[in-house]
Structure formats: C-alpha cells, structure tokens
N, C-alpha and C positions, 0 to 999 in steps of 0.2 A: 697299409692305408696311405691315400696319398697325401701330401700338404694341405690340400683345399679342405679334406673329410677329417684332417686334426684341429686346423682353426674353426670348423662348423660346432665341433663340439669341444671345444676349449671354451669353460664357463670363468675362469678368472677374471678379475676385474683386469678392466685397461686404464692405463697409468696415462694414456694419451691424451684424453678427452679435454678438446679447448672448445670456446667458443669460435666460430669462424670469423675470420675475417670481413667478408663480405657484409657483415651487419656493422651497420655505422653506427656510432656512438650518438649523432643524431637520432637514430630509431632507438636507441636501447632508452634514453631522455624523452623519446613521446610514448615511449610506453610504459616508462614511469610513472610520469604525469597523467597519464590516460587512467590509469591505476590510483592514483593518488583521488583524480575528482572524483574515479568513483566510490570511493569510500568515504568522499567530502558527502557526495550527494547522497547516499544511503546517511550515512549520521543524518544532515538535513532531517530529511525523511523522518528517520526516528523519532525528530524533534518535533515533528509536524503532528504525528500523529500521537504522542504523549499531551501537545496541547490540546487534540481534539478530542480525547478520553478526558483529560480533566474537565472542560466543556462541559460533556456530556454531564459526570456526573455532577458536575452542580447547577445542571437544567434538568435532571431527571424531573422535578416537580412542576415544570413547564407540559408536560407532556398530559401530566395528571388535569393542570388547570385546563388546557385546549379543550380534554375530554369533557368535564363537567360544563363549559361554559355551551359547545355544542349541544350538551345533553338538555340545557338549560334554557338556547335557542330552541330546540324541536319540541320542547313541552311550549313554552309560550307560541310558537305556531300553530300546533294546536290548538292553544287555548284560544286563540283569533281567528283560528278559522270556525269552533263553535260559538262564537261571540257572532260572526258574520250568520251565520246560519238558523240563530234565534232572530237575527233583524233580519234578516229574511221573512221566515215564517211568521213577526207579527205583522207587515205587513198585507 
C-alpha cells in the first residue's frame, strides 16, 4: 500500500487540530456577541409571551361578556324591528 492509501484509512485522532490563524479575534468577538443577543432575544421573547398567556387567562371572561352583550344587541334588534313593524301596520 502506498503512503497516501495508509493516511486515507488511518482513523486515529490527530493531535494537530488548531484553530487557524486567519480568523481574527475580532470575528471570533462578533460572533460571540452575535450569539449572546441571540439568546438575549429569545429569553425577551419568552417573556413576551408568558405576559401574553397570563393576559389571556385573566380576560378569559371578557370573551364570554362580548358574547352575551352581542347576543343581547341581536335580540333587542329584533325586538325594534317588530316594534317598527306593528307601527307600520296600525297605520
């Protein structure tokens, strides 16, 4: 076998392994920080949406009062329009 067909299947670890050079220590800092806000803004987030479930459930009973007060308009609409409808007819 030759040299090339022994390192292809040579599975050992390598002892080598750096980061290279050519990344600046500026880029390794913005993508820290790039990393950092994003886990600022997911938290955010979490909090946004834990306020908006408590919300809810202490207007759950807003929901119920819209329902009856509509239900409450559409019978007295009715009741005005057979109100118009007898004054109608007696004249």
């Amino acid at each position: 076998m030759s040299r090339q067909t022994k390192e292809q299947f040579d599975i050992r670890p390598r002892d080598d392994w750096r980061i290279s050079r050519k990344i600046s220590v500026g880029m390794i800092v913005a993508m820290l920080l790039q990393s950092l806000t994003a886990i600022w803004w997911a938290a955010k987030l979490d909090t946004r949406v834990m306020v908006q479930e408590q919300w809810i459930k202490q207007n759950t009973h807003l929901s119920e009062l819209v329902f009856r007060l509509e239900e409450r308009i559409i019978s007295l609409q009715e009741d005005i329009n057979e109100l118009q409808e007898r004054i109608n007819n007696a004249r």
